[in-house]
DRENMIKOL-261742 format. One record per residue (C-alpha): residue number from 1; x negated, y, z. Coordinates in pm, 1 decimal, m for minus. Example, Ala and Ser with C-alpha at 12.3 -4.5 7.8 and 13.67 -1.06 7.14 Angstrom:
<pakol num="1" east="m1230.0" north="m450.0" up="780.0"/>
<pakol num="2" east="m1367.0" north="m106.0" up="714.0"/>
This chain:
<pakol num="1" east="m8440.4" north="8959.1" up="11041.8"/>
<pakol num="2" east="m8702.8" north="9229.7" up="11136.6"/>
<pakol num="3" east="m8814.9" north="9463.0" up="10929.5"/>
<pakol num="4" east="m9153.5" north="9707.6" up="10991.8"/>
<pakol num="5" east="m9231.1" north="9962.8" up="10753.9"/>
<pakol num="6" east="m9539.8" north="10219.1" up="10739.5"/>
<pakol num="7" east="m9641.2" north="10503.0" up="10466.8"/>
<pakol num="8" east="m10003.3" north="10678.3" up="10434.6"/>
<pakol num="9" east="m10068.5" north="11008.8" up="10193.9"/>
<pakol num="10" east="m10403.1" north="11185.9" up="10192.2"/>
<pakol num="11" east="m10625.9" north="10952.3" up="10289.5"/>
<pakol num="12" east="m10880.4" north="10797.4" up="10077.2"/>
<pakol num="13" east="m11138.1" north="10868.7" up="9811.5"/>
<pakol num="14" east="m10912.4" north="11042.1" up="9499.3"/>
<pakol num="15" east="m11013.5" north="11383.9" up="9432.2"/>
<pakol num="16" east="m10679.6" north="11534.8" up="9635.5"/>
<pakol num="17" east="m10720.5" north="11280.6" up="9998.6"/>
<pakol num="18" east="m10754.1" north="11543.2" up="10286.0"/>
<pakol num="19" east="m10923.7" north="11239.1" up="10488.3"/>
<pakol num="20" east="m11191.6" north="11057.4" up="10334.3"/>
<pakol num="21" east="m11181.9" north="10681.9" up="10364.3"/>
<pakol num="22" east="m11246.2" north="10352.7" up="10159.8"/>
<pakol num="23" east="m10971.1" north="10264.5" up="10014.9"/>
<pakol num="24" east="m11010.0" north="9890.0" up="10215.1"/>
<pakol num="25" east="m11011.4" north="10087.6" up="10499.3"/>
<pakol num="26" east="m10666.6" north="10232.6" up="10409.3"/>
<pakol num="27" east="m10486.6" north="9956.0" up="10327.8"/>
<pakol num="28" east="m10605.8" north="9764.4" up="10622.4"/>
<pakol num="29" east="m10496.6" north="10010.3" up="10852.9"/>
<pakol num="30" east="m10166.2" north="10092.9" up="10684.3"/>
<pakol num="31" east="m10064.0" north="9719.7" up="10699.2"/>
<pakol num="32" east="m10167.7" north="9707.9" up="11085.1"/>
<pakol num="33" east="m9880.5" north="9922.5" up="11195.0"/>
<pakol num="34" east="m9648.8" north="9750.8" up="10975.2"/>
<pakol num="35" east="m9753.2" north="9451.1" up="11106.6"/>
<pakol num="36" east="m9737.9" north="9534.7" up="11422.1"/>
<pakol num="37" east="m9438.7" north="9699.7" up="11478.3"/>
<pakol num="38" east="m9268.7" north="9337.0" up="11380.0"/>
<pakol num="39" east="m9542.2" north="9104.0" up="11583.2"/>
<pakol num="40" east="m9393.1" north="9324.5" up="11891.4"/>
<pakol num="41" east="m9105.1" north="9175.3" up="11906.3"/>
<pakol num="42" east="m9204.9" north="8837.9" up="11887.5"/>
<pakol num="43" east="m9111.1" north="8813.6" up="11539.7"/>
<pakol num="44" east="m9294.4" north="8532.4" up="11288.9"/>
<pakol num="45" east="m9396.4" north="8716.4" up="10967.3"/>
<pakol num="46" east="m9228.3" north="8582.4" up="10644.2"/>
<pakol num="47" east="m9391.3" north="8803.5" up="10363.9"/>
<pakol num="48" east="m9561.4" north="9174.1" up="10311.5"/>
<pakol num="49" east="m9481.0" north="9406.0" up="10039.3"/>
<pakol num="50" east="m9748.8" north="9677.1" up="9912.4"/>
<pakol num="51" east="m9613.2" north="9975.4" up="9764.0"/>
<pakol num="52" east="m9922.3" north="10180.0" up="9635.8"/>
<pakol num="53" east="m9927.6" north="10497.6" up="9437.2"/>
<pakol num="54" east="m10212.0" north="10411.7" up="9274.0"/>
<pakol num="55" east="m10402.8" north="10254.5" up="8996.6"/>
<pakol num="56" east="m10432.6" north="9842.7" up="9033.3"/>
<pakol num="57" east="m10782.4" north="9910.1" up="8925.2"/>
<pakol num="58" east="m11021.1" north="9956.3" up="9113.2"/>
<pakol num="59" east="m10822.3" north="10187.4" up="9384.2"/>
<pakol num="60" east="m10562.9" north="9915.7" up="9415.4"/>
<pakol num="61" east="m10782.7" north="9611.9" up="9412.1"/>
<pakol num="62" east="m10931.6" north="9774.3" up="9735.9"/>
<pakol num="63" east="m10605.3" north="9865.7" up="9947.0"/>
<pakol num="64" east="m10474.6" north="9511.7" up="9897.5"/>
<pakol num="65" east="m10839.4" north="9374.8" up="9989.7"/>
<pakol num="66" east="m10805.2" north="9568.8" up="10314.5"/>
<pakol num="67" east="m10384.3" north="9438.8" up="10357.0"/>
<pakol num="68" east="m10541.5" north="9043.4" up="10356.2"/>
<pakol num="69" east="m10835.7" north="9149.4" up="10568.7"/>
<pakol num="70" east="m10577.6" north="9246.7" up="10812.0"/>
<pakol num="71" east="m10361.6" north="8957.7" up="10729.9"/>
<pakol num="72" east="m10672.8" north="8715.0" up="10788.6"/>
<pakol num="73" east="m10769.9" north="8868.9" up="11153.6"/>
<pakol num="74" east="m10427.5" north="8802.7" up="11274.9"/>
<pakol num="75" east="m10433.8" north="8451.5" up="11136.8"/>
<pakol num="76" east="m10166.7" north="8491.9" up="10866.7"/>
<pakol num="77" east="m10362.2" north="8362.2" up="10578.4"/>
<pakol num="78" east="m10062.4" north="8182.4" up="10442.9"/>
<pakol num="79" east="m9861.6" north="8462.9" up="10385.6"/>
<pakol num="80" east="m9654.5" north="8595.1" up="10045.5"/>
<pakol num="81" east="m9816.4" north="8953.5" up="9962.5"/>
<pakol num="82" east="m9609.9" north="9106.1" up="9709.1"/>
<pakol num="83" east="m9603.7" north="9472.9" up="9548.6"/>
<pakol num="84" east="m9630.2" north="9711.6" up="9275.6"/>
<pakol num="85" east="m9892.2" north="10004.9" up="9174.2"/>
<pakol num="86" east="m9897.1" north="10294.5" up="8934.9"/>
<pakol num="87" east="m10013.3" north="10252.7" up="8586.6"/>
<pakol num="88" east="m9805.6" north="10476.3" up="8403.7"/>
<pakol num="89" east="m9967.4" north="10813.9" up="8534.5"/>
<pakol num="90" east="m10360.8" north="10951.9" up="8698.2"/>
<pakol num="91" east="m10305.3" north="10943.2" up="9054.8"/>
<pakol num="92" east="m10532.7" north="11210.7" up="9210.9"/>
<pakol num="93" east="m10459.6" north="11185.7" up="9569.1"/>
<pakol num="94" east="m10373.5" north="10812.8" up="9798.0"/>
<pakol num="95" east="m10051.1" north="10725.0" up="9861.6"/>
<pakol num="96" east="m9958.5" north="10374.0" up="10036.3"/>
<pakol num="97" east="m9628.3" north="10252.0" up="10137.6"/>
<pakol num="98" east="m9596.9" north="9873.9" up="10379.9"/>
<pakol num="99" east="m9308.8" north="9699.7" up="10451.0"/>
<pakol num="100" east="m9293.0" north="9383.5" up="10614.7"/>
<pakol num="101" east="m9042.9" north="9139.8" up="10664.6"/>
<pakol num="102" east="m8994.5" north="8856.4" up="10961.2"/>
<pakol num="103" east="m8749.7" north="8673.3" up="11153.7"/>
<pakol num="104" east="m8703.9" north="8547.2" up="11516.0"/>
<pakol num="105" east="m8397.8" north="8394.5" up="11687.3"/>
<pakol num="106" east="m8195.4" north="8691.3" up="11877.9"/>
<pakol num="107" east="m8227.5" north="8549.4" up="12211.3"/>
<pakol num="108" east="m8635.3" north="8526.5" up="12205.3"/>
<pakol num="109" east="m8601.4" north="8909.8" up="12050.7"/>
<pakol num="110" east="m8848.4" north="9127.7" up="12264.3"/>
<pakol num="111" east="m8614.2" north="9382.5" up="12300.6"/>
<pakol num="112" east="m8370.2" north="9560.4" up="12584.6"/>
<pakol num="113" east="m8552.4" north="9295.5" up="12831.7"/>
<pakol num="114" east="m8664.6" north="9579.3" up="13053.3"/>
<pakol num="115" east="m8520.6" north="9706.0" up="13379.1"/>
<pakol num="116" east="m8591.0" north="10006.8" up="13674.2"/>
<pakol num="117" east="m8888.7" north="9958.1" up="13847.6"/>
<pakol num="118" east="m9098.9" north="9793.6" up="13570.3"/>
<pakol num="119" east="m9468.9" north="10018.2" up="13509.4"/>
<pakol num="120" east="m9534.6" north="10093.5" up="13166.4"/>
<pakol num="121" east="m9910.8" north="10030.2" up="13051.7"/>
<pakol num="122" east="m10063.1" north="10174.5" up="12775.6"/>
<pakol num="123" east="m10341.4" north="9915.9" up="12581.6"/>
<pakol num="124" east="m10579.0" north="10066.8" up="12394.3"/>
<pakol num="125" east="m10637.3" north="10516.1" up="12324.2"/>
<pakol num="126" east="m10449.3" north="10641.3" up="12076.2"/>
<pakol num="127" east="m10647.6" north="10846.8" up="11802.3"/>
<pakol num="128" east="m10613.1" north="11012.2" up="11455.1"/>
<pakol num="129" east="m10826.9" north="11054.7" up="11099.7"/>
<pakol num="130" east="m11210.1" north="10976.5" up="11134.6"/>
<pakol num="131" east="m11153.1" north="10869.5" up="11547.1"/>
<pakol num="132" east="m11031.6" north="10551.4" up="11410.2"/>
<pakol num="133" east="m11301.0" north="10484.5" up="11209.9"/>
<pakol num="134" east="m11540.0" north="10540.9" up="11470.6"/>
<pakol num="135" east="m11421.6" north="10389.6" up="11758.0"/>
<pakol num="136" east="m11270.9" north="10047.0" up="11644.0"/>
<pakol num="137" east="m11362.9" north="9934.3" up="12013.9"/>
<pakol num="138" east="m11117.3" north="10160.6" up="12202.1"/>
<pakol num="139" east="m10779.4" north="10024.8" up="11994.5"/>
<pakol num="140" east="m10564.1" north="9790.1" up="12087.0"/>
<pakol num="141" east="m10649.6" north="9429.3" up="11805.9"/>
<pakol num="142" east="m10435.0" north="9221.5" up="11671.0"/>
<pakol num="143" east="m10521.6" north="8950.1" up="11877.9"/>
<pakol num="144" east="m10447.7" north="9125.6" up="12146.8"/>
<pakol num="145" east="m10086.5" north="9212.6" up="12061.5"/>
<pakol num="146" east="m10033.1" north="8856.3" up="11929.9"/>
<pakol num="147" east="m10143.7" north="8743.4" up="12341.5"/>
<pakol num="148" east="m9937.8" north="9001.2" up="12481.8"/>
<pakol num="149" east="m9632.9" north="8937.7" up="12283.8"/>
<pakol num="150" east="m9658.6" north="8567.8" up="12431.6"/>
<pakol num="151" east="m9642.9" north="8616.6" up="12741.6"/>
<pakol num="152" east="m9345.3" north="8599.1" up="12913.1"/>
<pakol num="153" east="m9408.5" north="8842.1" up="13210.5"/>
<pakol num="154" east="m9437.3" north="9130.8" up="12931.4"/>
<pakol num="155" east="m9085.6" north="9226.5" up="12860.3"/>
<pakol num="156" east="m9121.0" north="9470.3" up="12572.6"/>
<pakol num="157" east="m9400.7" north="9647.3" up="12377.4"/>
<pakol num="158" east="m9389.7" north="9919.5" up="12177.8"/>
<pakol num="159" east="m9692.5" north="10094.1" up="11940.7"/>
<pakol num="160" east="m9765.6" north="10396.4" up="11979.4"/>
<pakol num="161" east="m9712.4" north="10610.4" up="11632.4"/>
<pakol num="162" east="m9722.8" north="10991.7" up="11545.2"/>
<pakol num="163" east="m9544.4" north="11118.6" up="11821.6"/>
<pakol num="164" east="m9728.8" north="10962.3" up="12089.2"/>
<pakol num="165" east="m9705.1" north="10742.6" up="12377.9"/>
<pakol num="166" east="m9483.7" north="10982.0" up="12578.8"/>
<pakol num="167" east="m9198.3" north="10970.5" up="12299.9"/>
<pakol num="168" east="m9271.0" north="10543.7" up="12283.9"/>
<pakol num="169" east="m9232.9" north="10512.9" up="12690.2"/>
<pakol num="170" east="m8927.5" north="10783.3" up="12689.2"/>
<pakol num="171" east="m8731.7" north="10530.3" up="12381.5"/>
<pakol num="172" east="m8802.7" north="10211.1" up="12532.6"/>
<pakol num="173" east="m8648.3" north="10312.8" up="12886.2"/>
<pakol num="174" east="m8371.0" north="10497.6" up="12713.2"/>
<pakol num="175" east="m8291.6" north="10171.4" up="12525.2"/>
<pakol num="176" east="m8289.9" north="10016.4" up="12919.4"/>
<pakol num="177" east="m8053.0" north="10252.1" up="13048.9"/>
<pakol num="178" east="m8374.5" north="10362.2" up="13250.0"/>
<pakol num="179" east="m8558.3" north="10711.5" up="13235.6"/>
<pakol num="180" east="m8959.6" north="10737.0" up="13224.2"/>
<pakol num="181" east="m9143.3" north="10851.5" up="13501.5"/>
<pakol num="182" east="m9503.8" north="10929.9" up="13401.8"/>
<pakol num="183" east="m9804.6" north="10893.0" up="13648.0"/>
<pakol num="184" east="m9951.3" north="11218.0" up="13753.7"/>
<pakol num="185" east="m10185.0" north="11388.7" up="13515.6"/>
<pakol num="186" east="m10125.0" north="11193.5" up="13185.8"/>
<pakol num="187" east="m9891.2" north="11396.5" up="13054.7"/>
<pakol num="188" east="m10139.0" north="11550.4" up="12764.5"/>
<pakol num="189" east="m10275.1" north="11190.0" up="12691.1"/>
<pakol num="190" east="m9859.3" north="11101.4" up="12617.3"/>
<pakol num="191" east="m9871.3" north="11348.2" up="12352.5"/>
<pakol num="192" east="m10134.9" north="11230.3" up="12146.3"/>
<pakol num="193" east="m10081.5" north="11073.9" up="11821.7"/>
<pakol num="194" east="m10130.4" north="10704.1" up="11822.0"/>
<pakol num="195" east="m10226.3" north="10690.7" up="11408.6"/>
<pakol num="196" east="m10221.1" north="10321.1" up="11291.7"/>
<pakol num="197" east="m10111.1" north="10201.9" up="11613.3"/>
<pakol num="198" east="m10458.9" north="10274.6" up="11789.5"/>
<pakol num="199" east="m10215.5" north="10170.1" up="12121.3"/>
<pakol num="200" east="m9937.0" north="10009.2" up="12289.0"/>
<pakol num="201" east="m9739.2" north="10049.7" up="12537.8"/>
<pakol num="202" east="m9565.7" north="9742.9" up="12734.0"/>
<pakol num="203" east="m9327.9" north="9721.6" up="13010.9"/>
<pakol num="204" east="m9354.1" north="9467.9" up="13292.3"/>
<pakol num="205" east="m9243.6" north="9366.5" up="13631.7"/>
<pakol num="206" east="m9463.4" north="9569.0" up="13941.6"/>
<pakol num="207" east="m9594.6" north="9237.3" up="14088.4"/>
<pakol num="208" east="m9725.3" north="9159.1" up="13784.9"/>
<pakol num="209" east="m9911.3" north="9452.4" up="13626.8"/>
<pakol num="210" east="m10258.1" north="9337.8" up="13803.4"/>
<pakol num="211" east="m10301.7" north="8973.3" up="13645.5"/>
<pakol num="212" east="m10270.4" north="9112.1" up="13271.8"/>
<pakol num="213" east="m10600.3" north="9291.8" up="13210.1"/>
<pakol num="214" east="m10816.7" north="8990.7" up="13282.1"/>
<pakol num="215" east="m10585.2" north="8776.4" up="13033.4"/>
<pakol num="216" east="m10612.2" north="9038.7" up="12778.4"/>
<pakol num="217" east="m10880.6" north="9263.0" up="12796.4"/>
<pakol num="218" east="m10934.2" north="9606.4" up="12668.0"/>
<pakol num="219" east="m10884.4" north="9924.8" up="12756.0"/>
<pakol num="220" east="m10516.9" north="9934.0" up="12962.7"/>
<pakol num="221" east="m10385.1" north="10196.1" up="13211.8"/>
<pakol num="222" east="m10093.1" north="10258.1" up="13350.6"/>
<pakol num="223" east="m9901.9" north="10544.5" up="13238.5"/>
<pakol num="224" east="m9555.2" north="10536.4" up="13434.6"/>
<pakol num="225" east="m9234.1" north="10359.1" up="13541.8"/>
<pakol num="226" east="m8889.8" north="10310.7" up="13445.9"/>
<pakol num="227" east="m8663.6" north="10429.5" up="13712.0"/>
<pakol num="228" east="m8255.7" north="10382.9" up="13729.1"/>
């Protein structure tokens, strides 16, 4: 079993968000990293619960809206959405919780399959708040993920969350029994918060690294390399 989980606070349209968004916005971008974080791995997606701290009506209504938008673009229209809202109190400010659930058999796990020498390449540019909203061109898609994930020449990916790529490409070679080596002059680009998974990372084999961009597409770069 794999499980990926995601939370959002402050962002919306209630009186109290700090970030103003639609609330189909929110709950299609809270889902993606959810989603994501279990797609990674080469999991299959069995069901997705929505946890929302507001009213069904109409805030609700909208988040979920946004969940099966996301659900839809990935091509998991067959899916079991489940959840619960609040109905007992006002809810003046967003709050959103994901979890989803999959399963995959342990020895087609994505996972530990990485070793020194591999170069780590980041797909798509992490960003935060309004950025993703206006620059839906410079993330890594679904689609994408779903393409990478089946390849076999990737050998892990990772997205990026809060604490940036740096922190991402640092866990994944630790889990190796590598360290990460960064290319020269990314180091401040590393640090930046990846929000709803704006970006990946994923580890493959040198001789390799040039054929996956036109199979792909998007934005990729190489960040670094795992060395022994």
């Amino acid at each position: 079993m794999v499980i990926g989980c995601d939370s959002s606070a402050g962002i919306g349209n209630k009186p109290m968000d700090v970030v103003p968004a639609p609330p189909d916005i929110v709950g299609y971008y809270a889902a993606r990293v959810a989603v994501m974080e279990v797609l990674s791995v080469g999991a299959d997606i069995l069901t997705v619960v929505d946890t929302l701290a507001v009213e069904m009506h109409p805030t609700g209504c909208e988040i979920i809206r946004g969940v099966h938008r996301l659900l839809d673009e990935a091509g998991l229209t067959e899916l079991h959405v489940n959840g619960s809202t609040e109905e007992n109190f006002e809810s003046r400010q967003t709050g959103v919780g994901i979890t989803v659930i999959g399963e995959i058999s342990e020895d087609e796990l994505k996972l530990k399959r990485s070793a020194a020498g591999d170069c780590l390449i980041m797909l798509g540019e992490p960003m935060l708040g309004a950025a993703v909203m206006e620059h839906p061109d410079r993330q890594c898609s679904i689609r994408q993920l779903q393409s990478l994930a089946a390849l076999p020449e990737v050998h892990e990916i990772h997205p990026v969350g809060s604490k940036g790529a740096g922190y991402e490409a640092a866990l994944l070679a630790g889990l190796n029994g590598c360290r990460f080596e960064p290319v020269p002059g990314i180091t401040d680009k590393l640090k930046v918060s990846g929000g709803p998974a704006t970006a990946v990372i994923f580890s493959v084999a040198e001789e390799n690294a040039a054929a996956i961009p036109s199979v792909i597409g998007g934005r990729m770069e190489i960040i670094g390399h795992l060395l022994a």
